[in-house]
C-alpha positions in Angstrom: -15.0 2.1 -3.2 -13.5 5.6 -3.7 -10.4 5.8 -6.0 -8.7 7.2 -2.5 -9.8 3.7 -1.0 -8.5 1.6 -4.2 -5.2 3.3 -4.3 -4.7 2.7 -0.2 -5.9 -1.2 -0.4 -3.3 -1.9 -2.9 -0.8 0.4 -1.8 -1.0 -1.8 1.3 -0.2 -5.1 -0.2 2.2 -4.3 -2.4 4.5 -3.0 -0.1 3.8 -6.1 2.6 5.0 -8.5 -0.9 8.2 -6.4 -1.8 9.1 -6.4 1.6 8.9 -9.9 1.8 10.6 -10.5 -1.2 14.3 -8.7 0.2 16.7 -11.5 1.2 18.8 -10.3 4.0 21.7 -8.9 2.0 19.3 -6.4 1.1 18.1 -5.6 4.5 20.8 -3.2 4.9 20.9 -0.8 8.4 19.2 2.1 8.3 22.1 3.9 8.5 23.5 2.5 5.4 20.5 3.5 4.1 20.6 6.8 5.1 24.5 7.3 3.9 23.5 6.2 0.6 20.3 8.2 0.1 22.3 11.6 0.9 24.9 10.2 -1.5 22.3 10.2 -4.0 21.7 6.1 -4.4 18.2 6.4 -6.1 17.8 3.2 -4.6 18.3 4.0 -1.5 16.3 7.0 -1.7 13.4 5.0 -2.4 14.2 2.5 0.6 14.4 5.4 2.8 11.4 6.7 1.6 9.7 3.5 2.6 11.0 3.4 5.7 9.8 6.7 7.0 6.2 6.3 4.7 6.1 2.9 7.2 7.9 2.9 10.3 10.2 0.6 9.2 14.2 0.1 10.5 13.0 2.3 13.8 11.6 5.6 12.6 8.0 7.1 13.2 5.7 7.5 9.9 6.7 10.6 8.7 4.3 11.7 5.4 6.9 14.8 4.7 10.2 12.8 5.1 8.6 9.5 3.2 7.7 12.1 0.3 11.0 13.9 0.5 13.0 11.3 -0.1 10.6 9.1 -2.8 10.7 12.7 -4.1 14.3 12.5 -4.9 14.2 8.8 -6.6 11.2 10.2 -8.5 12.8 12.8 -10.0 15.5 10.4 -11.3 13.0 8.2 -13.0 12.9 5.3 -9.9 9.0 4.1 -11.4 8.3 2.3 -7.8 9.4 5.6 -6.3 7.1 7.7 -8.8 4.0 5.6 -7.4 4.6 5.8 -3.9 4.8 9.4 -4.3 1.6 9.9 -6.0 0.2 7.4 -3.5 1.1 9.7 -0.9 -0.2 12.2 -2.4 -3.2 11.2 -2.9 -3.7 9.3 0.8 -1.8 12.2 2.7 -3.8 16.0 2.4 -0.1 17.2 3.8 1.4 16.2 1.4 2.0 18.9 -1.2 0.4 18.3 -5.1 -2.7 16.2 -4.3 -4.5 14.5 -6.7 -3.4 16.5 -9.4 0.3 15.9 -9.0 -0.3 12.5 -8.1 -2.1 11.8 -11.6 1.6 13.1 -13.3 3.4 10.9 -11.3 1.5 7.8 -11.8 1.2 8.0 -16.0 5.3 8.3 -15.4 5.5 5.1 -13.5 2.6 3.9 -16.1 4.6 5.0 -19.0 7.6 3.1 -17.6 5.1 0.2 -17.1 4.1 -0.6 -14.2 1.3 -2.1 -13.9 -0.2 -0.9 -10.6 0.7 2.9 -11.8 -1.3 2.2 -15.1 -4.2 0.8 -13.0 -4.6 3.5 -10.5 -3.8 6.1 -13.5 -6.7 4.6 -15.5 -9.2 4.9 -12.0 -7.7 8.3 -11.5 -9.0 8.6 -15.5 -12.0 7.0 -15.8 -13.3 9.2 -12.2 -12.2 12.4 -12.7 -9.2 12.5 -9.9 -6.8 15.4 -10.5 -8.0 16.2 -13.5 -10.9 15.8 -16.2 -12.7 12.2 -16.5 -10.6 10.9 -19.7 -12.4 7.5 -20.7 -10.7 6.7 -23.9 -7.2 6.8 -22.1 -8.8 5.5 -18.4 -9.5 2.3 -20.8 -6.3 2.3 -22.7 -4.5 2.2 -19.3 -6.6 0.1 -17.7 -6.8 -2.4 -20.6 -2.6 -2.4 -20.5 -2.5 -3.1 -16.9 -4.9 -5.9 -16.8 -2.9 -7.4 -19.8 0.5 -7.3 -17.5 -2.1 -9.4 -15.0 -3.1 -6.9 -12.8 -6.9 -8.0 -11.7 -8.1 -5.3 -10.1 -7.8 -3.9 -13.7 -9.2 -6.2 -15.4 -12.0 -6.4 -12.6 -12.7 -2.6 -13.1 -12.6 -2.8 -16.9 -15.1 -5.3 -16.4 -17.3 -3.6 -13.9 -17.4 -0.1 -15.4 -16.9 -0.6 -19.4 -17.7 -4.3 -19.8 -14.8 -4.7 -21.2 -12.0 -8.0 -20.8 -8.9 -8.4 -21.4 
């Protein structure tokens, strides 16, 4: 499997488990939402985000607007919004940066660690995506992701460098 492929596959169930984790409170309208975002809630820009990159709270998938507005948490340091915008980036050839941009915006969410960001940094790493194959730091990142639990690290490190945690 592709680094493209890894990054969609767990893309896909993390956002299905944060979704499921919002009690109602936080399942505001999307017009809340949208209030919010323009009023510069980095939250809420990240929400909004989600929504468009999903079809979520009644609006199409929208690559741009999802991108846009994960954009704008991004830029404030929101580390969930960080990955989903190199995810997009990476998934969506629309999407303005590609893999190159995508690899900065995952070692910011790595560097604020999260351990799906320092996962898919380390594959990004280890195979040359948006940028030079990097082993030493592929294995760093990889190594502190599969210590925070993440398995597909771990798995990878196994797989490719026959290394474990």
């Amino acid at each position: 499997m592709n680094y493209r492929n890894k990054i969609k596959s767990l893309y896909g169930l993390l956002f299905f488990f944060w979704i499921g984790s919002l009690s109602a409170a936080e399942r505001m309208p999307l017009t809340q939402i949208q209030e919010a975002a323009q009023a510069g809630d980095h939250w809420a820009q990240l929400n909004l985000g989600a929504a468009w990159d999903n079809g979520l709270l009644g609006l199409p998938v929208n690559a741009g607007k999802a991108a846009y507005w994960y954009g704008q948490a991004a830029q404030a340091g929101i580390a969930e919004a960080q990955f989903n915008l190199a995810h997009l980036m990476v998934t969506h050839a629309e999407i303005a940066g590609g893999a190159e941009q995508a690899r900065i915006w995952f070692h910011k969410a790595a560097e604020q660690n999260l351990p799906d960001a320092q996962f898919l940094l380390g594959i990004m790493l280890a195979e040359g995506a948006g940028g030079a194959v990097e082993v030493d730091k592929a294995v760093y990142w990889l190594q502190l992701a599969a210590s925070a639990g993440q398995q597909d690290a771990a798995d990878y490190l196994q797989k490719h460098f026959n290394h474990t945690r």
